[in-house]
C-alpha positions in Angstrom: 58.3 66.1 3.7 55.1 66.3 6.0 53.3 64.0 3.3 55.9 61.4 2.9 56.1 60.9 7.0 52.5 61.1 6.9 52.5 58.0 4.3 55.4 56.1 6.2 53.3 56.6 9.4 50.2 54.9 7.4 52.2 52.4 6.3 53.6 50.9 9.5 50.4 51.5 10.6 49.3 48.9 8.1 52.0 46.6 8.8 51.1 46.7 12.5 47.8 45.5 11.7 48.8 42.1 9.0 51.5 41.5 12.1 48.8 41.3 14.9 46.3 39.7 12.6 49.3 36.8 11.3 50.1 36.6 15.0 46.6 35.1 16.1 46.4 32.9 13.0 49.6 31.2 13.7 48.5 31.2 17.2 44.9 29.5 16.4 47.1 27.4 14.2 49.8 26.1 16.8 46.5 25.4 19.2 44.8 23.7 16.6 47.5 21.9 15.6 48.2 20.7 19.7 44.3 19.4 19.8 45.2 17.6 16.9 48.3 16.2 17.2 48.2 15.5 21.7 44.6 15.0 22.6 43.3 11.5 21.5 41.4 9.3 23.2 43.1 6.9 25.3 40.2 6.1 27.7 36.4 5.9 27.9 34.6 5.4 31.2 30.7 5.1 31.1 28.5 5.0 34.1 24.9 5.0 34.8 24.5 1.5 33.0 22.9 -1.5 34.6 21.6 -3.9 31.8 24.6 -2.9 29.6 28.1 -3.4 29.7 31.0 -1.0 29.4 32.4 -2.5 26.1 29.5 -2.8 24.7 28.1 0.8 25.2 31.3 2.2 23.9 31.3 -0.4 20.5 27.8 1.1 20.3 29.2 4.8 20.6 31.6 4.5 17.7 34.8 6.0 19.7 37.7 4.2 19.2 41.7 4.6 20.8 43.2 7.2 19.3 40.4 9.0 17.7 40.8 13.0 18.4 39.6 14.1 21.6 38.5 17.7 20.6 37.4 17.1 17.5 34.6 14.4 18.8 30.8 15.0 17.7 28.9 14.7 20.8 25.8 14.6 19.3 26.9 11.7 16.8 28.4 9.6 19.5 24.9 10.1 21.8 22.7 8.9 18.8 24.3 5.9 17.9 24.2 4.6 21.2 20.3 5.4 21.8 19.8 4.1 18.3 22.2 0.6 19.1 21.1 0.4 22.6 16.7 0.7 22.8 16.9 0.5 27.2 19.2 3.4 27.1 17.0 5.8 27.3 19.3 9.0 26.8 22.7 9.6 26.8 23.0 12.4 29.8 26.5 13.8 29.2 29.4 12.8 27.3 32.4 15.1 28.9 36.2 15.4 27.7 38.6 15.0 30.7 42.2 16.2 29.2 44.4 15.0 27.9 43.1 11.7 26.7 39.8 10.1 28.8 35.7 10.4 27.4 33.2 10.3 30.1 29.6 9.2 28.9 26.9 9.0 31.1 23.6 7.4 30.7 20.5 6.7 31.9 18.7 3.2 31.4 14.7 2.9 31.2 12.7 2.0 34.2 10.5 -1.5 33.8 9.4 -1.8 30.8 5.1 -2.9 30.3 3.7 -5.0 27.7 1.5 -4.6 24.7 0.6 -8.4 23.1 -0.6 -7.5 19.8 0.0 -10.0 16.6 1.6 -12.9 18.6 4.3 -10.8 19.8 4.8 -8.8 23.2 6.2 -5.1 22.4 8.2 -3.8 25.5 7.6 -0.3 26.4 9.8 2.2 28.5 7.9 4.2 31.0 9.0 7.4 28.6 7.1 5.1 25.6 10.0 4.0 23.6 9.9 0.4 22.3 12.9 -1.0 23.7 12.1 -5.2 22.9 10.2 -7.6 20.8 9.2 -11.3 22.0 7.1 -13.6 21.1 3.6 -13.2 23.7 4.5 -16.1 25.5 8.1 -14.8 26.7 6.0 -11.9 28.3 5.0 -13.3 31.6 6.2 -10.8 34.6 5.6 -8.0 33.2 2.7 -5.5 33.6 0.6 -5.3 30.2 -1.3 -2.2 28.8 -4.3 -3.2 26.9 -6.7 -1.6 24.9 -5.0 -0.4 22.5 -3.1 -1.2 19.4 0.0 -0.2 18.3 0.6 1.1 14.9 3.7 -0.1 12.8 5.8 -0.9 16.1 9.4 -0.9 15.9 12.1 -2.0 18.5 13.9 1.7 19.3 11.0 3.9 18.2 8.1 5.4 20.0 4.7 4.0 20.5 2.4 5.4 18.2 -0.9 4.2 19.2 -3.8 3.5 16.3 -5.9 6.4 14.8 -8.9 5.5 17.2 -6.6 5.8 19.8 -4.9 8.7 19.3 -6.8 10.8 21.7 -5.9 8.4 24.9 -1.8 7.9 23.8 -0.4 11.5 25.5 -2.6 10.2 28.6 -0.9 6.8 28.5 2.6 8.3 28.4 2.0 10.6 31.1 0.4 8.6 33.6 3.6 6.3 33.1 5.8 9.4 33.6 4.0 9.7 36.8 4.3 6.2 38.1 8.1 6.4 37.3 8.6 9.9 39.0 7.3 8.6 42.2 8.8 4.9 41.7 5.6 2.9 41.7 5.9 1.0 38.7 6.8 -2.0 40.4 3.6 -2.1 42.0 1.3 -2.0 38.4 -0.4 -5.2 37.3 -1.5 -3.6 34.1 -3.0 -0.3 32.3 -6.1 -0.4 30.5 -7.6 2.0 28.1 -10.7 0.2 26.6 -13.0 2.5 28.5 -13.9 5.2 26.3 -14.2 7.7 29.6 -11.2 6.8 31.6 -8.4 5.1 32.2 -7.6 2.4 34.2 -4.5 0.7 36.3 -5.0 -2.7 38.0 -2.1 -1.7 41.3 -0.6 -4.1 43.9 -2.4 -7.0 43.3 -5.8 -6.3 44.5 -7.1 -2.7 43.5 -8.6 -1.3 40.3 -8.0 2.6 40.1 -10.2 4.8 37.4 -9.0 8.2 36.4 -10.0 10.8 33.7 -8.2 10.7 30.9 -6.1 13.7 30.8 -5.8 14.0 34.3 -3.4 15.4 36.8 -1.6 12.0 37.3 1.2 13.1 39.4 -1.3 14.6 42.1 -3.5 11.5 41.8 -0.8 9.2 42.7 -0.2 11.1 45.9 -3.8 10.9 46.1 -3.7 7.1 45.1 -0.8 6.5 48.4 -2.5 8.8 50.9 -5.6 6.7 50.8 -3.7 3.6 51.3 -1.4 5.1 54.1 -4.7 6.3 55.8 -5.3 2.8 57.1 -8.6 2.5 56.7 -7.7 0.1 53.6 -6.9 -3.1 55.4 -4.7 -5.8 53.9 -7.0 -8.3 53.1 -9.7 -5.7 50.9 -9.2 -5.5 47.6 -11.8 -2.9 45.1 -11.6 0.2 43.1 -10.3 3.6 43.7 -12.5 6.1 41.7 -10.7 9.4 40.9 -12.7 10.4 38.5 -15.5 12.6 40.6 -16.2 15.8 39.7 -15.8 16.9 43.3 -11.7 15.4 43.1 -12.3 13.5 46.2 -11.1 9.5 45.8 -13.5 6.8 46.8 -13.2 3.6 47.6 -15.3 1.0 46.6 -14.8 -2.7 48.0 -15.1 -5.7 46.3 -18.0 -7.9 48.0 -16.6 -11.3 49.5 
């Protein structure tokens, strides 16, 4: 007798167990099943776009009325647009607002330099992704980087600069990180690597400014706009700023009229 309620016991015990356990399957089930059936897209609102439209950022994402909401791929959605769209340069967020609206936020690339090579003028972002071909001529207004040539360029990718180049490219692409952290970008003329021992940026119209390659570029800028807040550079000089002393001080040396 002791066994056989002793067995019983085990087997309710068992029971209990396949009830809990089919419980939270038809449970995952009936949740699954609402995400399915209730949450679709209905809306998709995109901000952070300038050059862009709306409608044409979300024909570039893929997402269409009606597709399932919580079933998306983010990561899907965020490539096609970068890949569609070269001057976005990264899709921020893409959010779900319940039951039926797909946020997607962006962020555009700053101005865009020039690098003429071939009979053609390769736009570059200031994070050095190609972003537009044109023919050289179409390229007037826009700061150039010279110097350098650009191997197998292609509209959406980033620069890769020649073999004999190699050394200056993570240079380039930092100093234009710098210029577009502290918004100056719309003050360079151009950027020119030809020197073997520095590089150089033609700024505001009427100043040449030398710096090592490899540099700190972010604390030469400040550098860069504390010497022309200082007011000792007047508004009719023009010369070069040399940052490249080994003493880190920057020197100004004007042009002779």
């Amino acid at each position: 007798m002791a066994r056989r309620r002793r067995n019983n016991r085990r087997r309710r015990g068992h029971f209990g167990v396949l009830y809990k356990l089919l419980s939270v399957l038809v449970i995952c089930g009936a949740i699954i099943a609402a995400l399915t059936l209730f949450f679709r897209v209905d809306t998709v609102v995109v901000t952070g776009q300038e050059r862009y439209t709306q409608e044409e950022i979300v024909a570039a994402s893929g997402v269409e009325k009606g597709d399932n909401l919580s079933l998306l791929n983010k990561n899907a959605v965020r490539q096609r647009i970068q890949d569609a769209l070269p001057y976005i340069e990264r899709v921020k967020r893409i959010n779900r607002r319940l039951p039926d609206t797909l946020l997607i936020e962006v962020e555009e690339c700053g101005r865009p330099l020039a690098v003429l090579q071939d009979g053609y003028a390769w736009l570059v972002s200031p994070r050095g992704k190609i972003v537009e071909q044109l023919a050289s001529g179409e390229a007037a207004g826009y700061a150039t980087i010279s110097g350098c040539t650009l191997l197998a360029p292609s509209v959406g990718t980033k620069i890769v600069l020649a073999t004999e180049y190699a050394s200056r490219q993570e240079s380039l692409l930092n100093l234009l990180a710098a210029l577009e952290d502290a918004e100056m970008l719309d003050n360079v003329d151009g950027i020119r690597l030809d020197a073997p021992a520095f590089i150089a940026m033609d700024y505001a119209g009427r100043f040449a400014v030398e710096m090592l390659y490899e540099d700190d570029y972010a604390y030469k800028l400040k550098m860069l706009n504390a010497a022309l807040d200082s007011g000792k550079i007047q508004d009719n000089m023009t010369g070069t700023f040399d940052m490249r002393r080994e003493d880190g001080r920057t020197y100004f040396i004007q042009d002779e009229r």
